[in-house]
Structures are given as C-alpha cells and as structure tokens.
N, C-alpha and C positions, 0 to 999 in steps of 0.2 A: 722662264718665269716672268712674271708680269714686275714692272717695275715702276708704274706710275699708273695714275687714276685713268679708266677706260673716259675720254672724253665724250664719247656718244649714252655713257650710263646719266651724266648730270642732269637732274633737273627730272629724271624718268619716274614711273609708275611704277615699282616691281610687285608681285606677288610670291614668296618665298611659301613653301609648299613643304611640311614634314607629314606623317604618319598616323600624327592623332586621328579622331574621330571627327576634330571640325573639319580637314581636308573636305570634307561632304559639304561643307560651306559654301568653298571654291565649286565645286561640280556647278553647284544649285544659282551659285553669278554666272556661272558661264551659259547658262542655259537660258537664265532671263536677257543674255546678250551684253554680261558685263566685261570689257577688255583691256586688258594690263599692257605695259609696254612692253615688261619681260615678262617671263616667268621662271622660277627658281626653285630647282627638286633639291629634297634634302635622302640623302641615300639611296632607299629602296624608291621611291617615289620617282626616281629617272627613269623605274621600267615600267611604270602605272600610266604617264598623264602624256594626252595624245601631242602636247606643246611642249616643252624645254627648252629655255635660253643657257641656261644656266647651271650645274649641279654641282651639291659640294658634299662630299664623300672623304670623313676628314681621317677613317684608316684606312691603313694600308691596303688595296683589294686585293691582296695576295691574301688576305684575312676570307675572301671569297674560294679562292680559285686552290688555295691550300689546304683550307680547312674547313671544318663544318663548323664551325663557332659561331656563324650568323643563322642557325638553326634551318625552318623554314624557308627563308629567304634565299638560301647558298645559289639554289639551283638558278630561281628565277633571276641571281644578277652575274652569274657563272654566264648564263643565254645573252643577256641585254649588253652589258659593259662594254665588249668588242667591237657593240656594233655602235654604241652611241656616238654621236657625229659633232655636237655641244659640249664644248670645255666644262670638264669635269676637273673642281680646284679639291687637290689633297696633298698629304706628306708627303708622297713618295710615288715617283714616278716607276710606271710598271711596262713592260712594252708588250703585254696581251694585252694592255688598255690604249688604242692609240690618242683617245681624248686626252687622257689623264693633263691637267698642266696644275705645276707646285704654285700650291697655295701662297700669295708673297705675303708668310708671317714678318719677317726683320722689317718688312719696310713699312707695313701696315703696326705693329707695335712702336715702330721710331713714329709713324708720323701722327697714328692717334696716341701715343703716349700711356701704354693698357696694355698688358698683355694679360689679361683675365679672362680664358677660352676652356669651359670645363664642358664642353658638348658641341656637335656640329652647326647647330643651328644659328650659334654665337660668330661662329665664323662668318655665315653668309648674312648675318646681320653690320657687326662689324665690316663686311667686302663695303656695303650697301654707303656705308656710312663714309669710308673712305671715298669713296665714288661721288658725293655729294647727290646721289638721288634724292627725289621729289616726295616720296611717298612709299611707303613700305608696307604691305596690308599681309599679315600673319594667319596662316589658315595650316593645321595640324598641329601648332604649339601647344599642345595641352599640359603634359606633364599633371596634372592630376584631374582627377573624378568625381565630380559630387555621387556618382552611383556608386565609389568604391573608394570608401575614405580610408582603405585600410592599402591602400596601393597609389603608389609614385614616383614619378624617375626623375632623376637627378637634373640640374640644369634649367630651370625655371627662374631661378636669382639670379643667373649671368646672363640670360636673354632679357628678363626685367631691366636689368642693370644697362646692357645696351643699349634698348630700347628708348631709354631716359637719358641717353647718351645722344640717341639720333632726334630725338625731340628738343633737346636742348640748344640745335643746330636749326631746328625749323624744320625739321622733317614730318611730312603729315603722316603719325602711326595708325594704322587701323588692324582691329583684330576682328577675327572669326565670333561671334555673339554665341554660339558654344563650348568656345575654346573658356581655360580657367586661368590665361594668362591676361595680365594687367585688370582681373575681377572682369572681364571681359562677360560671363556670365551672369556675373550677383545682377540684380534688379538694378535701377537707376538709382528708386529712392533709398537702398541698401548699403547702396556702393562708400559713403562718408559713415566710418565708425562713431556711435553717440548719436548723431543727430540723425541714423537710421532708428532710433527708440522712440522718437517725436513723430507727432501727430501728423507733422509738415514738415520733414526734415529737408535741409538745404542738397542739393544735388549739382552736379558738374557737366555738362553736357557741350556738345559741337554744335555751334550753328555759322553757317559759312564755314568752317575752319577755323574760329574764332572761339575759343573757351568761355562759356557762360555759368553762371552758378546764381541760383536762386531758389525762391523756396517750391516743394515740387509742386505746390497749388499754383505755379506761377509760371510751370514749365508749356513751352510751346509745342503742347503734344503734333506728331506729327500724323499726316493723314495718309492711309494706307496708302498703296502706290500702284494702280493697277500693275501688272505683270504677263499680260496671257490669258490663256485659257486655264484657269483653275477650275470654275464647277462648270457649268452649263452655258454660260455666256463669254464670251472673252471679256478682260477684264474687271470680272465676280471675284474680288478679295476679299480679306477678314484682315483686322489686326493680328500682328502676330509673325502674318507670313513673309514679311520684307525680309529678305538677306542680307542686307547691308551690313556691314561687320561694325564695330564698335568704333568709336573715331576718338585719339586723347590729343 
C-alpha cells in the first residue's frame, strides 16, 4: 500500500475518466492533439481507453469474477482485469488481479482530514489532491441529464465537494462542457442564479487561469480555434465547436 504522496504526480496534468456520456469529450481532445500527463480510468473505463496511468475500482472485483451484479459489464472486466499492467487503487486485494494495490484510505483521511467518499470517482479526486497535482480536468462525471430529468445517480455532492476542496488548494479544475457537473453545462450567462433574469447578467469566466466576473456585454468572447479539417478546407470552424472543457 502506498504510504506517501507519489513525488512524480506534484505539479501534473491528470485527466480522470468515468463513464458518463461527456467521456466523448476526452475522445474529441485527444483527436485535436490534446495531451495529459496522466490519465485516470474510473472502473469499467480501464478496459475502453487505448492509455491508463491510473485506475481506481473502489469494489471489491471479486464483485466481477463472482458474480453477475455489474450486469453487462461482468464479462468485459472478467477479460480485461488480469491482464491490466497500471495500478489499479481498491479495497481489497484480489490475486486474479495482479494490479490491484489498496487504496491508502487511513493515511489519505489522516492527512486530508475528510473521510466523505460516497462513489468511486471521489476517491481518485481526493488521490489527486493528496498528490498535490496541477490540474485535474473531469470528463464522464456526469451524474445527471438535461435529456432525462427523471434519472440520476448518486454522488455528484461528494465530487462537487472535492472538487472545491482541490480548488481551494490552487488546483486548476476543468470539466467536460457536456458534463452537468460544477453546471459545467448551463450557458455562461445562466450559470449566476438571479442575475441569469437580467438583460446583462454578471458571469464568471477563466482567463489566464485567473477568475473574472463582469457584465456578459463585457465578456471577452473568445475566437473559434481552428482544429483541422472540419469542412472542406483545414481549419474551416464555426463557434460552438472547441472542446475545451469548462475551467473554475
């Protein structure tokens, strides 16, 4: 078990990678040539993405290899798990998994002072944080759906809660611009309640890395970014199309 901060994570770029539908976020940087220091599967996602530093699988995978309880999934991580070759952080060491290494909750609760862990995702946020990395950018966090307001899974408030835990430290967070975590989603000039009813409501935005807020008639819209070949010419873009995730 790991017993201190990995010296070579400080100061790094990660991308932590769950399940959601913004995952397709990460595909869509990777393609226009954008590159993380790490990268970080969250479960099922260590037998999807062609990269893994990192993966954290916070039950027991005998939960795999025992039972059918992870439904579809069973088979495809019954295949993958044996053979992944990247430290995989969970409860319980299994020895069909030779990855597997225990997650260090006692030392990560002693030294962040928090033990508030109600979903996977929490944990490799909280790893992240212990580690003193650079930058954390969220891609699969979705936990809910503007298409399906009648559906949601749990865990959303303890990644939020993190999140404003690794921000409070200087951590640059950025999210998926599909995901419905940190409103990551809502429109710019929607995002401040109340002053989204005004004609010019005030808005909060990144420039440099530096928090700005002023009125949106005053925002420094930005200019599309060529990318490639999208229509007929290389670098023919529209608004709209930039990937870039959300920056707080």
């Amino acid at each position: 078990m790991i017993k201190n901060p990995i010296p070579e994570l400080k100061g790094k770029n990660i991308a932590i990678l769950a399940m959601g539908n913004s995952q397709l976020d990460y595909h869509k940087m990777v393609t226009h040539s954008k590159k993380f220091d790490e990268v970080w599967a969250i479960n099922a996602m260590v037998g999807v993405l062609k990269r893994v530093d990192r993966a954290f699988i916070m039950d027991p995978v005998s939960r795999f290899f025992d039972t059918d309880d992870a439904g579809n999934m069973t088979t495809m991580m019954r295949e993958t798990l044996p053979t992944v070759e990247c430290p995989i952080y969970t409860c319980e060491l299994d020895k069909r998994v030779p990855a597997l290494e225990e997650y260090p909750i006692e030392t990560i609760v002693k030294d962040l002072d928090c033990g508030y862990f109600n979903n996977t995702i929490s944990y490799a946020i909280a790893f992240a944080l212990w580690n003193e990395v650079g930058g954390i950018n969220m891609f699969g966090a979705d936990f809910t759906y503007k298409s399906n307001l009648l559906f949601a899974e749990s865990g959303r408030a303890c990644c939020e809660f993190w999140l404003a835990k690794c921000m409070d430290e200087g951590i640059i967070v950025q999210v998926a611009v599909t995901s419905g975590l940190l409103d990551a989603d809502v429109p710019l000039q929607e995002k401040m309640y109340g002053y989204h009813r005004l004609e010019d409501p005030f808005v909060t935005y990144m420039v440099e890395n530096k928090l700005k807020i002023c009125r949106w008639s005053e925002v420094e819209k930005q200019k599309a970014i060529p990318m490639g070949l999208v229509g007929r010419k290389d670098g023919q873009v529209q608004e709209g199309l930039i990937v870039e995730p959300e920056k707080y």
